[in-house]
N, C-alpha and C positions, 0 to 999 in steps of 0.2 A: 691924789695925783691931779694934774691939772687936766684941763680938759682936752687939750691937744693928745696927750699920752692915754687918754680913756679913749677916746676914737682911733687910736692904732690899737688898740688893744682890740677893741671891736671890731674895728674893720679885720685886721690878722685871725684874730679868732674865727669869725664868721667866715673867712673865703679858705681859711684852710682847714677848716673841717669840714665844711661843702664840697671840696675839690676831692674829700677820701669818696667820696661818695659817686665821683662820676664813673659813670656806665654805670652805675649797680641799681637805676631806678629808686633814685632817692625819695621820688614823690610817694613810694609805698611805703618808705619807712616812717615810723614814730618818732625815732628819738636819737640823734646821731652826737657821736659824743670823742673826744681825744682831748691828748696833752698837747697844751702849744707854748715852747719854749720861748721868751724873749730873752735873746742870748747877751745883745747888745746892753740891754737896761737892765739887765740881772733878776729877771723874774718868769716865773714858769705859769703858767696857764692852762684846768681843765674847764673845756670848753664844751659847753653842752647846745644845741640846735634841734627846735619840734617844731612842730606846725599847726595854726589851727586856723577853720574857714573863714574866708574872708571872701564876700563875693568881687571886692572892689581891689584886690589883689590880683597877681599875674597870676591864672593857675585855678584860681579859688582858694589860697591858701596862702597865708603872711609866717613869715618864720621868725620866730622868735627866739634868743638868745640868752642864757643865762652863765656868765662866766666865772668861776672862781680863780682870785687870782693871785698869787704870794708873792714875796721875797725870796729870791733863790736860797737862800740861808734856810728856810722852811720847807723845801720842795720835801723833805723825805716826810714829814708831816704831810704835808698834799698827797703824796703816794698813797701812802698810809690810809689815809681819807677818803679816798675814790669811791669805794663801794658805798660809805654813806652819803658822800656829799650825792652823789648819783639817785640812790632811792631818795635821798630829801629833794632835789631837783623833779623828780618824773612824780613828785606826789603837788608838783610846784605845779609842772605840765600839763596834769592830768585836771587840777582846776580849773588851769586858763581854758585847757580845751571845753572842758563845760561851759565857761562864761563867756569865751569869742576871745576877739582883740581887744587888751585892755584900752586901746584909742591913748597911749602914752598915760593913764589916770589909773594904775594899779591899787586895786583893792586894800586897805591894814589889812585883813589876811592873809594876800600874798604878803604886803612888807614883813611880816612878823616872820613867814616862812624865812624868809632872805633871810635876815635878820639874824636867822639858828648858822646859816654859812660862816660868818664872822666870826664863828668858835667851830672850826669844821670839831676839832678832836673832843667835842661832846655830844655831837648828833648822836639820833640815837642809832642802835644799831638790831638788825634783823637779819637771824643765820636762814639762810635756804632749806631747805630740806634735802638732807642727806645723800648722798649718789646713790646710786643701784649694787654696787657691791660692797657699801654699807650696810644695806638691808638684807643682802645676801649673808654675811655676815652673823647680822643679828638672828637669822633666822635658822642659819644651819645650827648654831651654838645654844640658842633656845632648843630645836629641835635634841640636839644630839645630847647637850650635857646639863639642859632644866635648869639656868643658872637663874640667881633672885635680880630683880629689876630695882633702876636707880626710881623714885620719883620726881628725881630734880629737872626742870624744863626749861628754864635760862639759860644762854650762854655765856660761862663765865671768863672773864679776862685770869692768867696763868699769874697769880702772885703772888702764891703760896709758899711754891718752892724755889729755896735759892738757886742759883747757876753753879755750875763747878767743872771748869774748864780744866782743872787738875786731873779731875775722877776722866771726862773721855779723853783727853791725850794718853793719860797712864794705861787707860784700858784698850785706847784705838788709837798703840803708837803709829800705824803706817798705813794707815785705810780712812782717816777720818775727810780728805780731801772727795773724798769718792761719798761717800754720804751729805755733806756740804754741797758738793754738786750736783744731788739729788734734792734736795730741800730748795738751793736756787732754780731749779729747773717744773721744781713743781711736778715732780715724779715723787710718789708715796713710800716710805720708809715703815718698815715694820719691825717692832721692838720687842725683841723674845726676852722675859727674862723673871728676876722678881721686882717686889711693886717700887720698891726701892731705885732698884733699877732703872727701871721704867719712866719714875719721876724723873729723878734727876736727869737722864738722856733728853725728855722732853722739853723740860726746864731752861737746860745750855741749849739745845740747838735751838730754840728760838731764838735765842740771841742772835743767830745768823739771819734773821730776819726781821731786822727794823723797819724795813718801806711796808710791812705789811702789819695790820693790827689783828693777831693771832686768838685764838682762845681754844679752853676746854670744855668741852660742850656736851656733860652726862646724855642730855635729850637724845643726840646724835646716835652715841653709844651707851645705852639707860642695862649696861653691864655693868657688875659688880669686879670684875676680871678683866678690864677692859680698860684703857687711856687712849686717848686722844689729841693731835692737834690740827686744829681746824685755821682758816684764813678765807677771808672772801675778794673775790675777784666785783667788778659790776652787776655781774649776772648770774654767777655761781657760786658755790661754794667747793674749796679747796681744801683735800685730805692730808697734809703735808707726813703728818707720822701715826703709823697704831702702834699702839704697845701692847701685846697680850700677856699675862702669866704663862711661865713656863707649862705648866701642868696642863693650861686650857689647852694650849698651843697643840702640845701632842697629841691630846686626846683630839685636838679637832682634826688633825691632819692624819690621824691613824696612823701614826708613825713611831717607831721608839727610837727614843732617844739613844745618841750615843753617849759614850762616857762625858761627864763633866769635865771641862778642861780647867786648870787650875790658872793657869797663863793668859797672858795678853791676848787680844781678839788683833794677832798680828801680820793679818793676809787673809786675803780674799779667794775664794773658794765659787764652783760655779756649779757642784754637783747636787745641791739642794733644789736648786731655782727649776728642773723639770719636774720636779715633785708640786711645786709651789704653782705652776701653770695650769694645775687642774681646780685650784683650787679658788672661790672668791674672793681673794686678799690678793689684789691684781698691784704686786709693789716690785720697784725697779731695783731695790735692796735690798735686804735683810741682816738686821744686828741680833745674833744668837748671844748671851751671854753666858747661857748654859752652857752649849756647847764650848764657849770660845773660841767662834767664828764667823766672820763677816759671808755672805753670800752677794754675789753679783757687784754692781756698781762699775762708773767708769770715770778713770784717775783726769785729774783737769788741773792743768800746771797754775793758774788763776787761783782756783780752791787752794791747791798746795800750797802755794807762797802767804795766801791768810794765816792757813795753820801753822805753818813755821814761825808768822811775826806772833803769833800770840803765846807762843812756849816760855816758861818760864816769866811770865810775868801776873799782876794778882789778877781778880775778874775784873774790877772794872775797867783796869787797863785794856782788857782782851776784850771787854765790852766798846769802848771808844776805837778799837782797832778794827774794827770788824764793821760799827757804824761807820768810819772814814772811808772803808775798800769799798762799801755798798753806796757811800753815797757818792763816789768815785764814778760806779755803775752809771748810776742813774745821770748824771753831768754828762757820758756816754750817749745815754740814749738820747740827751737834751740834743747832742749835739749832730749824731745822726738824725732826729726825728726834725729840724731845722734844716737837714739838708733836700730831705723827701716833701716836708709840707709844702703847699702851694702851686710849688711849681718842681719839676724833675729834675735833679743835679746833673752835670757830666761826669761821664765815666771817672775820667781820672779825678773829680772829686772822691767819688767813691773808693777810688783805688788806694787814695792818699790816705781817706780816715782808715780802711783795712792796714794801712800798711803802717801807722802809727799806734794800734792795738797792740797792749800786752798781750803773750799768749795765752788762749781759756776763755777772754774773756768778750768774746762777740758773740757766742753761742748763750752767755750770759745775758747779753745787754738783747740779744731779740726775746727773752722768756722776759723780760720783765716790758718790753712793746706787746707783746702779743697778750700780756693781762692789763694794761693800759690802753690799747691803741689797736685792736687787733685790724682795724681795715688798714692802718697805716703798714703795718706787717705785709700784707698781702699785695701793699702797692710795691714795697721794699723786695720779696719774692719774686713778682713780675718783673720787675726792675730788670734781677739778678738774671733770670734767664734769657729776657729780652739782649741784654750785652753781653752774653755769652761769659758770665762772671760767676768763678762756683760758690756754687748753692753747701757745699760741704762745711766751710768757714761758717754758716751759720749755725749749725746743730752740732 
């Protein structure tokens, strides 16, 4: 790019992710970080900002910027990305801060670091350690039913087993919208069934999740009875689905089963889910297949209309369909998070992007800000209650 276009990039970068930071006492922060869309030139921007001593600086401290920056054509690759490009950045950070200002004369060890950004989708990648009702988890089922331990500790990428968009429509003709909008929202899906099962549920619904780079991750859950699919945010890691065996299932919840249903999992059911609140498998749905019954979840006219265009057509049709509504999303968010950076919109900006939203789908576009961008979320919140604008349209 010329150099005109790299000094707005800079400059925009740098004052609009400064600006998420006022009043929150940025000078205590490390490491300040968001997406900054360039809507006009067709490219999307995450923009990272840290600080390190400078006595001849305002403050005692020079801020420094490292920005990765794509072709809109790319952004869901950039999504995808964030959590490594992020730990590759603060491992960039955390050098400079040891070696000062580089005084514009950057070390070959940082250039080579930079240098891994250029290929973000082969950095390398590091899962977090497990959440708390993970372990909760692993510990009741060790306690209660002595199962044998995996020794596998990598996390692996899912791509083993095919997708088959066939097998959950035919099994989850009128509830699959409700689980889809629990997987976009980042609410934990729990998968009763056999291992069969299991996989392939696992399998397909990743596919509804392109912007994020997904895995299965034995270490997480080192059960023999046990699947998983994992997703990492910046700072976290994210449980999107378990899948227990039927058998464990039971036995873990001290419960008996009721009869096997032979039929479709064709409606949603809510009389499980008070049994399910006592227990450490804290998930906002449940797919029984034993049973053949969905438990909990809530319908989103957005989700819906995915699942109806990908009916009757083969998988990778349903795979390209499902990649175009998500990167739909995210063009969404480019275009609200453009209205909030820098500087505050007028209401009736706001009112006008509300009122051009499909339905379903604003409740969506803040879950995928709030694992991106989360202090821009919170200026978007303030916003909303500041101009008397509901807060409901968002969740």
């Amino acid at each position: 790019m010329d150099d005109q276009f790299a000094e707005k990039v800079s400059m925009k970068s740098h004052l609009s992710t400064l600006s998420l930071t006022t009043g929150t006492g940025v000078i205590d922060e490390d490491f300040i970080e968001s997406v900054i869309p360039f809507i006009d030139e067709g490219y999307v921007a995450y923009s990272t900002f840290f600080f390190v001593e400078d006595a001849t600086a305002r403050g005692g401290k020079r801020t420094l910027g490292i920005v990765t920056l794509v072709d809109r054509s790319e952004q869901m690759s950039l999504f995808k990305s964030i959590p490594n490009i992020s730990t590759t950045v603060k491992e960039i950070a955390n050098d400079l801060l040891t070696r000062g200002d580089p005084k514009e004369c950057l070390p070959d060890q940082i250039k080579q670091r930079l240098s891994k950004l250029l290929h973000m989708e082969a950095l390398d990648s590091s899962i977090r350690d497990p959440t708390d009702s993970t372990e909760l988890i692993k510990l009741r089922i060790e306690s209660d039913l002595n199962p044998s331990f995996s020794s596998i500790e990598e996390p692996t990428k899912i791509v083993e087993q095919k997708t088959n968009f066939e097998f959950l429509i035919n099994k989850i003709p009128t509830c699959l919208d409700r689980i889809i909008h629990a997987l976009l929202k980042n609410e934990r899906i729990l998968v009763v069934g056999s291992k069969e099962e299991i996989k392939l549920t696992i399998a397909t619904l990743r596919e509804f999740l392109p912007h994020k780079e997904t895995y299965s991750d034995p270490w997480s859950v080192p059960i023999t009875d046990a699947e998983a699919l994992f997703s990492k945010s910046a700072d976290d890691t994210i449980i999107h689905i378990m899948g227990i065996l039927d058998d464990t299932f039971y036995e873990l919840i001290d419960m008996e089963r009721y009869p096997i249903s032979e039929t479709a999992l064709d409606y949603c059911v809510e009389d499980m889910l008070d049994s399910l609140q006592q227990l450490p498998i804290s998930s906002k749905i449940v797919i029984d297949y034993t049973q053949g019954k969905i438990f909990g979840g809530v319908s989103n006219q957005f989700c819906l209309k995915l699942v109806n265009s990908i009916k009757k057509v083969n998988n990778s049709r349903a795979t390209q369909l499902i990649s175009d509504q998500i990167n739909h999303l995210i063009e969404r968010v480019n275009q609200l998070s453009d209205l909030f950076l820098f500087s505050l919109p007028d209401k009736a900006q706001v009112e006008q992007f509300l009122d051009t939203a499909s339905e379903g789908e604003i409740s969506l576009i803040v879950s995928i800000i709030e694992d991106v961008n989360p202090k821009l979320l919170s200026r978007v919140l303030r916003y909303f209650a500041e101009n008397h604008l509901s807060l409901e349209v968002l969740f």
